[in-house]
N, C-alpha and C positions, 0 to 999 in steps of 0.2 A: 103587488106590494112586496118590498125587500125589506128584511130584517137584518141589522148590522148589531152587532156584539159590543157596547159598550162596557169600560171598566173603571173601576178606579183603584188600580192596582201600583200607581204611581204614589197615592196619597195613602195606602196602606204600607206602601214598603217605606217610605219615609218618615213615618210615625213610628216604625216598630226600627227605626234607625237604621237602615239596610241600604248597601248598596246595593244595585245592580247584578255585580260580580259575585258578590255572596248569597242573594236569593237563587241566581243563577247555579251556582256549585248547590246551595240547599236540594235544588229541585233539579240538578243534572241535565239543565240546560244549560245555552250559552247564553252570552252577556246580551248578547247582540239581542238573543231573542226574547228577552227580558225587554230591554228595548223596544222591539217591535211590537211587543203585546200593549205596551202602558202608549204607546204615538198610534194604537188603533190601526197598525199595517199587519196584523197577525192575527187570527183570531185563534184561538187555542184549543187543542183537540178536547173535548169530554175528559179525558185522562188526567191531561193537564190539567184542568180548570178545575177537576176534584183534588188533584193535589196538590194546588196552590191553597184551595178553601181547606184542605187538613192540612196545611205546612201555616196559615194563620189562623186555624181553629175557628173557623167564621163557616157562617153556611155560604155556599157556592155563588149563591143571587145576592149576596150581599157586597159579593166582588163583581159578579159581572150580571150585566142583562142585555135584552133584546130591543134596541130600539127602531121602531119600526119606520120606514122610509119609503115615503108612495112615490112614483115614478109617472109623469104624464106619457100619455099615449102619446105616437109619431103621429 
């Protein structure tokens, strides 16, 4: 069983009226990888994903969790 990183970090940065580019400059990443996190092609180191959750004062798992993904046998 696979575990993939789901978030909703698209519908938090749009609520607190953000773009992209400015969460990105907040948290010293780039735009692109702002991007990539919220379309689920990035999943975010531990680091990151703590200081995303202390850059919107939210606990961690309220932004991201684990959803799990079973794979059949060949």
């Amino acid at each position: 069983m696979d575990s993939k990183v789901n978030n909703k970090l698209r519908l938090i940065r749009r609520t607190r009226d953000l773009t992209q580019e400015e969460l990105g400059v907040a948290l010293g990443v780039t735009r692109h990888t702002i991007l990539a996190l919220e379309n689920r092609k990035y999943e975010p180191s531990i680091a990151l994903a703590l200081k995303i959750a202390r850059f919107f004062e939210m606990p961690v798992e309220d932004i991201f969790w684990l959803e799990e993904e079973r794979q059949e046998d060949v």
